[in-house]
C-alpha positions as MATLAB code, in Angstrom:
seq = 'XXXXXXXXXXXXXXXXXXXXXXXXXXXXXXXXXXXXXXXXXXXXXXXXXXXXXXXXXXXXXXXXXXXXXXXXXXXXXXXXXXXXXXXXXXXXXXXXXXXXXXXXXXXXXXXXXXXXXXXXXXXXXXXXXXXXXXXXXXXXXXXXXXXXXXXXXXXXXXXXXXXXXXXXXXXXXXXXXXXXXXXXXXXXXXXXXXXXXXXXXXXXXXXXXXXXXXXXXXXXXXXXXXXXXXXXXXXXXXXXXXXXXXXXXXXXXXXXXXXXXXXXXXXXXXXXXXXXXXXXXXXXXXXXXXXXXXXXXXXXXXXXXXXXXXXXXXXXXXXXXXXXXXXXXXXXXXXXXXXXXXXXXXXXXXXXXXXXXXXXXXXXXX';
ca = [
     100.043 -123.709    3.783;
      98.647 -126.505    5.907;
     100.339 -125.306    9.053;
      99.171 -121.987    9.021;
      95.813 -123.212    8.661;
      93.067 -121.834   11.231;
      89.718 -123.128   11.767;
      88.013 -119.664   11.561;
      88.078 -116.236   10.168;
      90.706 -113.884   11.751;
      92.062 -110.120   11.481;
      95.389 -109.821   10.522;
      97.133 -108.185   13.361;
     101.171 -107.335   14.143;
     102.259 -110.916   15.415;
     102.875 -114.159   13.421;
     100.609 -116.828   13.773;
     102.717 -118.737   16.188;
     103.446 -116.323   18.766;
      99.939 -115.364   18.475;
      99.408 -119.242   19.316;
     101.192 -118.711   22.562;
      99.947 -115.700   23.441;
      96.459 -117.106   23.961;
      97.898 -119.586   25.799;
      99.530 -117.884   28.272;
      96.080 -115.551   28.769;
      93.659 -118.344   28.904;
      92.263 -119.643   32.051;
      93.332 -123.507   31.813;
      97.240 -122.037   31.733;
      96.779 -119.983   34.651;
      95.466 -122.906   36.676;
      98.726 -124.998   36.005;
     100.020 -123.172   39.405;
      98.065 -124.869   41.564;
      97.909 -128.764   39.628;
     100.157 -131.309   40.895;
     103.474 -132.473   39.167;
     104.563 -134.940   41.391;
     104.726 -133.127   44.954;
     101.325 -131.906   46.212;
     101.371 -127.399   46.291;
     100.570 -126.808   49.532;
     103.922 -129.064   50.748;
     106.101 -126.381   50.077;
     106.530 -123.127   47.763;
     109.752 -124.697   46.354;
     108.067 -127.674   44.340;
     107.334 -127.814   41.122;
     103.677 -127.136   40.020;
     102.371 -128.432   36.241;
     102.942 -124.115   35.537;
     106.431 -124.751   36.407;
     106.951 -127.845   34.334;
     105.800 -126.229   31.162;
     107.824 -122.877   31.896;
     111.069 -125.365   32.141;
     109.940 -127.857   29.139;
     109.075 -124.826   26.936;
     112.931 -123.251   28.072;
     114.192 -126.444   26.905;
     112.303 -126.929   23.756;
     113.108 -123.791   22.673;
     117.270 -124.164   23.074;
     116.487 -127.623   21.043;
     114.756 -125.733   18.747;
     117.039 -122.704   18.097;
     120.528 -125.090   17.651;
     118.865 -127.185   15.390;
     117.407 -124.612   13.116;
     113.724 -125.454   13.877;
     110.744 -122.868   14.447;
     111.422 -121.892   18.052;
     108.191 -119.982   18.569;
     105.852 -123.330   17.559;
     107.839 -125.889   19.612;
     107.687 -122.847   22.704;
     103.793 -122.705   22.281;
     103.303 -126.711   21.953;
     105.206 -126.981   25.646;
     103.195 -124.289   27.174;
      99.929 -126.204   25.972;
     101.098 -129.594   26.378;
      99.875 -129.952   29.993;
      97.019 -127.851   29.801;
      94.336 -131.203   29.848;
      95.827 -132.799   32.981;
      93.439 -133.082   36.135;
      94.218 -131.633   40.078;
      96.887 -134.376   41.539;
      98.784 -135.541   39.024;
      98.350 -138.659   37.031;
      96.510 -140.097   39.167;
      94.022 -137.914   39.174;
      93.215 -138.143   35.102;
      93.410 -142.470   35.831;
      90.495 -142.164   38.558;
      88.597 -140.158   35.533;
      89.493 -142.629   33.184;
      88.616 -145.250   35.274;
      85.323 -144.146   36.189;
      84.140 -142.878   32.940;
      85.248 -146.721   31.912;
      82.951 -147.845   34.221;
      80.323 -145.993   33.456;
      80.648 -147.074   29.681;
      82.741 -144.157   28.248;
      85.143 -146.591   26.525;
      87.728 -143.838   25.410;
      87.870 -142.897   29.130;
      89.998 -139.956   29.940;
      93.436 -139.171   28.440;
      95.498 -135.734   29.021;
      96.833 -135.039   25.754;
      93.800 -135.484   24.083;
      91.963 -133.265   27.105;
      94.353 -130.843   26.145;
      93.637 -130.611   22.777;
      89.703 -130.491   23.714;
      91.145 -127.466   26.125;
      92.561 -125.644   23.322;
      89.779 -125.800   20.497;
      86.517 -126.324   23.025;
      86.819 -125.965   26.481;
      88.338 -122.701   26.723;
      85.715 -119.802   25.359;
      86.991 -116.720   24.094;
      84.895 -115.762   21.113;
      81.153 -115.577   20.399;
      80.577 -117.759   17.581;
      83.123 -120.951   18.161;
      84.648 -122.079   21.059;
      88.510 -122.659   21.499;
      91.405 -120.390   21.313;
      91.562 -120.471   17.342;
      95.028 -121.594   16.827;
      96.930 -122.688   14.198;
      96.534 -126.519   12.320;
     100.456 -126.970   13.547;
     100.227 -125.875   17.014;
      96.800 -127.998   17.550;
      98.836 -130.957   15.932;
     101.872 -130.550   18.096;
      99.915 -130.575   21.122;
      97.573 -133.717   20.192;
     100.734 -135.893   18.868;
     103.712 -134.748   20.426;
     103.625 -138.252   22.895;
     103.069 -141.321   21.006;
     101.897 -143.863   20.284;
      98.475 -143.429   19.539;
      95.525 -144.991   20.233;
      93.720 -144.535   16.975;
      89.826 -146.014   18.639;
      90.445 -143.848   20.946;
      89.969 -140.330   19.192;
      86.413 -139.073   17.293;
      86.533 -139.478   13.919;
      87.191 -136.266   13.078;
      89.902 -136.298   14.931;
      91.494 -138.898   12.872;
      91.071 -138.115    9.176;
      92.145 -134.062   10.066;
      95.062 -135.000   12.444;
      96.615 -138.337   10.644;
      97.508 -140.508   13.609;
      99.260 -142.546   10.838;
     102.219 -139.848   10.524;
     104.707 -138.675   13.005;
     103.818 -135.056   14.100;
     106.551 -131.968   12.920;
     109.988 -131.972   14.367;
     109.032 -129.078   16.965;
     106.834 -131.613   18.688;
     108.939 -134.680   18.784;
     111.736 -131.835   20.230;
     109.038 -130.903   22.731;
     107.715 -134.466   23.863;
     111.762 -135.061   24.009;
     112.345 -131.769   26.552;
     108.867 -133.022   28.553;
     111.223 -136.088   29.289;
     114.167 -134.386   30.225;
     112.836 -131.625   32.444;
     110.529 -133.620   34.572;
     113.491 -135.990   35.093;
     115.721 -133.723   36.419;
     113.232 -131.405   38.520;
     112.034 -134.755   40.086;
     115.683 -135.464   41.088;
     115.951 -131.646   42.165;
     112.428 -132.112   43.887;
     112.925 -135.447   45.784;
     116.512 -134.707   47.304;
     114.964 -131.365   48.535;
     112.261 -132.735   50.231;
     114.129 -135.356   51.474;
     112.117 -138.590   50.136;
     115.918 -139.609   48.546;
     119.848 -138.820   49.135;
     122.409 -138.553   46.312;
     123.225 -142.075   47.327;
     119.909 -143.439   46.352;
     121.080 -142.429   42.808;
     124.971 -142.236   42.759;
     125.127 -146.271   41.184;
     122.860 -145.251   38.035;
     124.956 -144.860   35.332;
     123.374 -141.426   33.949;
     124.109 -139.840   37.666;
     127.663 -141.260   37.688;
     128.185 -139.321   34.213;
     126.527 -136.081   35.422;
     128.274 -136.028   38.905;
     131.562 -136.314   36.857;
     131.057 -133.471   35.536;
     130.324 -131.102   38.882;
     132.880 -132.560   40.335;
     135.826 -131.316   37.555;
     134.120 -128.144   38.488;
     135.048 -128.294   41.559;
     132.109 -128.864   43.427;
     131.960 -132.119   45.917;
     128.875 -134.094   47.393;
     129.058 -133.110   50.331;
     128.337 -129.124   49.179;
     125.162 -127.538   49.605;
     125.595 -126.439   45.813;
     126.581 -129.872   44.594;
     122.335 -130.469   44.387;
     122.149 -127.705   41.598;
     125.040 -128.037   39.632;
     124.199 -132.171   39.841;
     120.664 -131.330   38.482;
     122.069 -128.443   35.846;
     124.738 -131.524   34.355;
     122.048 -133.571   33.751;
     120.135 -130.921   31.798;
     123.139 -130.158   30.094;
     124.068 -133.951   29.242;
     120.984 -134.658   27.734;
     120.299 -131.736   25.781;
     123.925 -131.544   24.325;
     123.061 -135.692   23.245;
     120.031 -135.109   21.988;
     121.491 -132.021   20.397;
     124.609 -134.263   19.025;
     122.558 -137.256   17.920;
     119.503 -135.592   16.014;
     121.423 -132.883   13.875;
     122.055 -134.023   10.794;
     118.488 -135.904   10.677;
     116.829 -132.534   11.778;
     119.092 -130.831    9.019;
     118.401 -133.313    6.287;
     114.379 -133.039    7.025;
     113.657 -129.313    8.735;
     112.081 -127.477    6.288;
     111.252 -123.648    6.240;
     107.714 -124.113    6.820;
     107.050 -126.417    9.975;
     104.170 -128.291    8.724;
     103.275 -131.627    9.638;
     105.548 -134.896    9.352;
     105.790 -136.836    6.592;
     107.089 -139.701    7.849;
     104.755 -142.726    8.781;
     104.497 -143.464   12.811;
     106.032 -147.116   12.203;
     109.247 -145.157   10.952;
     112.270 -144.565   13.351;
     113.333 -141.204   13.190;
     117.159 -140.302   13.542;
     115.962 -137.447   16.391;
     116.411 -137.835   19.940;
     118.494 -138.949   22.404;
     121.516 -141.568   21.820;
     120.854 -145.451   21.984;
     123.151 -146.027   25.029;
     121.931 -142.164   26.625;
     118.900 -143.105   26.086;
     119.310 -146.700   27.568;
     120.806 -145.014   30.778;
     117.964 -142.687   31.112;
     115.568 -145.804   30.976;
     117.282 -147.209   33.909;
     117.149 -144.249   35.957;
     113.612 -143.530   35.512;
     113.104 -147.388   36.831;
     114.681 -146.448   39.213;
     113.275 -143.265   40.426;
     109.474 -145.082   40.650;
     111.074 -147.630   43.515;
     112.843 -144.748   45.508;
     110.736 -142.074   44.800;
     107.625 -141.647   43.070;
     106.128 -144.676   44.913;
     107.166 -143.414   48.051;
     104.655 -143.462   50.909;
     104.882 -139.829   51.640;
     104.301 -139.196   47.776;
     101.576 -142.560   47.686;
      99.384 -140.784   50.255;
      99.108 -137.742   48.886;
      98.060 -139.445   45.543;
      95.811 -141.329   47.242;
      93.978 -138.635   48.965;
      93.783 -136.867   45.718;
      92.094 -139.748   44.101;
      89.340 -140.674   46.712;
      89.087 -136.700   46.201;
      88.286 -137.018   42.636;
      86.330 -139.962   42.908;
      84.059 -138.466   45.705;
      83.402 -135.396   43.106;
      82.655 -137.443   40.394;
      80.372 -139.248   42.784;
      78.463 -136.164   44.103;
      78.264 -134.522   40.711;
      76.539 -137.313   39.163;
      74.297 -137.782   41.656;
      72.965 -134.058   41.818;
      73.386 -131.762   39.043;
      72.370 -129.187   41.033;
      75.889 -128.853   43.036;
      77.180 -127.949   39.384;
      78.151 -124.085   38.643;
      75.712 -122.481   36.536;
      78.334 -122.492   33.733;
      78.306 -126.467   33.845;
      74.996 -127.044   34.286;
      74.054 -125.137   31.003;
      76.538 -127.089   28.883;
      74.347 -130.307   29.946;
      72.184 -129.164   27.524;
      74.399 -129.906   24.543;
      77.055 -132.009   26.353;
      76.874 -135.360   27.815;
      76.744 -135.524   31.596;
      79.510 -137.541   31.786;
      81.543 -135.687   29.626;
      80.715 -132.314   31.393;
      81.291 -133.337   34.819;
      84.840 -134.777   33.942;
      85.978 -131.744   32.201;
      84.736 -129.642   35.307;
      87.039 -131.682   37.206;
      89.769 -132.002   35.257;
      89.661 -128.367   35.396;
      90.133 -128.017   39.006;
      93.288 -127.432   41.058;
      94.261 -129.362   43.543;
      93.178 -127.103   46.259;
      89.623 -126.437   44.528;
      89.272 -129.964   44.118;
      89.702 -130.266   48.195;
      87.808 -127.410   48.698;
      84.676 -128.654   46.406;
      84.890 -131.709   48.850;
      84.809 -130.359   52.084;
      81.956 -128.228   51.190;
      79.963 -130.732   49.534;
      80.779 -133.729   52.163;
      81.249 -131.213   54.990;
      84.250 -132.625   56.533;
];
């Protein structure tokens, strides 16, 4: 069975291979980190504000509901949204584009890209056994993670990559679920996020045709604007909206194709598949996430934090290529069978955000 494929030799023990899958996850290193990496609000703003930990807690909650009312292997779509975030950098995206670009420069031509960093954290990065590195998870999990957010770059990825992970197909139904719930839980925690902190009002949003839908809905509860609650049940009805569409509009597809062991799609990447959210839902949610970049995520409280972050990450870069010697032991020893490059971005994309600033002050002393 392809899916339950694993790359090395491995005791049988009490758990099926999936929630053995997530298990490692949750006790490696990288996951544990995801507390302190940026979403879109910097940590040390505030204890309320999402983290990339956070994120993957509320995408995997989501996935899983997906997963269960439509019949699909809960446990597998649960472990592919614990993972999926496990390859971004400290600070956000912008963080992993000042790798990209400077490993660009420097004449990496594949850069720096998350999902595939993720992927490298689960089968290389992360060390847990003697002979191999990598967690040893299953062919279906490793897939899910790589190819649950397309499309794909194909000269992007080694090789190997591409002949044992066919960037041709569309990955099982568990990931599209996944990259689906990715979309609708950062949406709605950025909405949660933004009005908390203040950076926009309910009236920056109450014209967008997804928010007019949602607010309907807390308001036949019986909950008005002008209510300190009306922020949570607002951000709850959009949760609910979407999921309950995406439930609606993918069943019968799901039902037609699901099959009782969750190996990898079949269906060619050029193909539309019948799962997701509806044409005109999905039309609304388009509009609202234009939306949110001009009132919130390019705000200038938000835009200097990013920026910070980046001349952060560039400055590390900087250093670390300059002298190896401000490189942990750890690092320095896998520049003996690594590229330099290579090493010094995963060491960074490693770091949290406040690492990352602390590495800085004591290297620059300021």
């Amino acid at each position: 069975m392809l899916a339950f494929k694993r790359f090395y030799a491995l005791q049988d023990d009490f758990r099926e291979p999936f929630s053995r899958d997530r298990d490692r996850v949750i006790h490696c290193s990288s996951f544990r980190r995801l507390e302190y990496k940026t979403q879109v609000f910097i940590n040390h703003e505030g204890d309320y504000f999402r983290t990339r930990l956070t994120h993957s807690l509320e995408v995997s909650q989501i996935a899983r509901t997906l997963s269960r009312v439509l019949g699909l292997n809960e446990t597998l779509a649960e472990t592919i949204a614990l993972s999926h975030d496990l390859g971004h950098t400290p600070f956000g995206h912008v963080g992993g584009d000042e790798l990209d670009k400077l490993l660009k420069k420097d004449g990496f031509s594949n850069g720096f890209e998350h999902n595939f960093q993720s992927f490298r954290v689960l089968t290389k990065l992360e060390k847990r056994y003697k002979n191999f590195d990598g967690l040893n998870l299953t062919y279906a999990t490793l897939e899910g993670v790589l190819k649950h957010s397309a499309p794909y770059k194909k000269s992007f990825f080694p090789t190997e990559i591409v002949d044992n992970f066919n960037l041709d197909y569309h990955p099982s139904l568990e990931a599209i679920v996944v990259d689906n719930a990715d979309e609708i839980a950062y949406i709605s925690a950025d909405i949660d996020d933004g009005i908390k902190y203040g950076l926009i009002s309910y009236e920056d949003l109450a014209e967008q045709k997804l928010i007019i839908r949602a607010t309907k809905s807390v308001i036949e509860e019986g909950v008005k604007p002008d209510e300190h609650l009306f922020r949570h049940r607002l951000v709850a009805s959009i949760i609910k909206l979407l999921v309950e569409n995406f439930i609606k509009n993918s069943k019968d597809f799901v039902e037609q194709n699901r099959s009782s062991e969750p190996l990898c799609s079949y269906f060619k990447s050029n193909e539309v598949l019948q799962i997701g959210l509806s044409k005109e839902i999905k039309k609304e949610l388009k509009e609202l996430k234009k939306h949110l970049f001009n009132v919130l995520y390019w705000h200038h409280k938000i835009s200097r934090n990013m920026y910070s972050g980046k001349k952060c990450v560039n400055a590390l870069y900087k250093a670390f290529m300059e002298d190896e010697k401000l490189l942990p032991i750890r690092q320095k020893e896998l520049l003996k069978i690594r590229s330099k490059h290579r090493v010094i971005a995963d060491y960074i994309a490693s770091m949290t955000d406040r690492y990352a600033f602390k590495s800085y002050h004591e290297i620059y002393g300021v």
